[in-house]
Each structure stands twice: as structure tokens, then as C-alpha cells.
N, C-alpha and C positions, 0 to 999 in steps of 0.2 A: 588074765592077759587082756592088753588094750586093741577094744575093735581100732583095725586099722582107720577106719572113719576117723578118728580122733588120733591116727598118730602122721598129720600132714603135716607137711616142711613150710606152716606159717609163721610157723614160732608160736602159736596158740594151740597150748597143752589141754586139750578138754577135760580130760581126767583129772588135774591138777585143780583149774577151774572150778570144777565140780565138787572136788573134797574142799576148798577153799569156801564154795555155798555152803556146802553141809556141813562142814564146822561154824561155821557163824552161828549169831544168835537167831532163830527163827523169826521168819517176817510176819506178816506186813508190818513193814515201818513207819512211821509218821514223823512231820516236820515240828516240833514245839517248840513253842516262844513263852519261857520263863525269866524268872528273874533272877541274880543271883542274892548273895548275903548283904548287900548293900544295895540292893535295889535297881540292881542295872540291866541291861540287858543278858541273855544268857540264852543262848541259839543252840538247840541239841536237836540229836534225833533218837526218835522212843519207840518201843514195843505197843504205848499207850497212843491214841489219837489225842490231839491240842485241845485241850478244855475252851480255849479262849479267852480264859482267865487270867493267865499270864501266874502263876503261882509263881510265891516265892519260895528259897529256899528256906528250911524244910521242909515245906509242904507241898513238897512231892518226893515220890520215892525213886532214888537215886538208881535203886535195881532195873527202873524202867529205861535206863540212859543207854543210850548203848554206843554214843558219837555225842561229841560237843564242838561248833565250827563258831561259837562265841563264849567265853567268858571274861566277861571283863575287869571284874574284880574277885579273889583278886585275880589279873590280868594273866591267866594261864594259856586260854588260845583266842587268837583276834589276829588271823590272818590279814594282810599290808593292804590287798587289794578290796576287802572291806565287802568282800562277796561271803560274807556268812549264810544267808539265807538259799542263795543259789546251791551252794556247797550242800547245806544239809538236806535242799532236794535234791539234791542229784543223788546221794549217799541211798536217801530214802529210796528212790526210787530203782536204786540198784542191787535193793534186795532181792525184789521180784522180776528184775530186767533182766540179768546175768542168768540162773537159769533159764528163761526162757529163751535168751539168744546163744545159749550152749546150745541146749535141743535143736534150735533152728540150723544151728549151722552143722549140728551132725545128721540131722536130715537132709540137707544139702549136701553135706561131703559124701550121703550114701547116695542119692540119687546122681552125682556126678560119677563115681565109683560104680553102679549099674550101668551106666552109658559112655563105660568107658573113658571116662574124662578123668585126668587127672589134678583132684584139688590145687589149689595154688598155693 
């Protein structure tokens, strides 16, 4: 059963959340900048840190992908607003943000809940 901490009328399911963490693929994530079969740009995010080298396909391992916020050829994601790189940090970075702002805010919803306050 769901500690009450996590069952507040924010619309923010913590439990839900959290199996949503723990199904993904394990972090820490990193930002890389590859290339793809034709030499173009190619914007993912990987279980691997960014060599620097900018590898092209195949030479890197595809198992390492786990999100793509560019491919250009051929042309399968290239989001309009052309924020590829913003996109896959933010991605990256919400492997290990989202937990830890679960936890935060169920420690919060328990210490309002001790002091009698009711979460919002």
C-alpha cells in the first residue's frame, strides 16, 4: 500500500514516478555527439560518456543509445526548434534528477504531514 506522503491531490503520482525510474535504463547518462552513416551530425544520449571523437556509425555501439534528439540522415529525428543538444541534456540529466526530486518531495510531503499541513 502507498504511503500517504505520496498519495497528494497534486496530480504527482510518486509511486508511478518511481516505477517509471526504475524501469528505465540505469544512469548516469551522458550527452554524445556522433555521427551518423553519412557523416552528419547525430545527437544522442548514452549509458557511455562522449569520447570527444565524434565516432561514426558503426563505430559505436548502438546498445549504448538509449535516446537520439538528432539524426539527420537518414532524417529520423531533428526536432523544428533545432534545440537538439539542449534536449539531450536535459534527457541526461533527468536520469538522476527525477529520483532525487521524488525523494525530495516525499520528504517534504512527510514533514508537512508531521506539522500537520496538508500537501498541496
Amino acid at each position: 500500500m502507498a504511503d500517504m506522503a505520496d498519495m497528494a491531490d497534486d496530480g504527482f503520482d510518486l509511486d508511478a514516478i518511481d516505477e517509471l525510474c526504475a524501469a528505465a535504463t540505469p544512469g548516469p547518462w551522458f550527452v554524445r555527439s556522433l555521427d551518423d552513416d553519412h557523416a552528419m551530425n547525430l545527437v544522442a544520449v548514452s549509458t557511455v560518456e562522449d569520447t570527444g571523437r565524434g565516432e561514426r556509425w558503426p563505430a559505436f555501439d548502438h546498445g549504448e543509445i538509449v535516446a537520439a534528439t538528432l539524426v539527420q540522415q537518414p532524417r529520423y529525428v531533428d526536432c523544428a526548434d533545432e534545440r537538439w543538444d539542449e534536449n539531450a541534456a536535459f534527457i541526461a540529466m533527468a536520469r538522476d534528477a527525477v529520483p532525487r526530486l521524488v525523494a525530495e518531495a516525499r520528504r517534504l510531503r512527510r514533514m508537512a504531514g508531521e506539522e500537520g499541513v496538508s500537501p498541496p
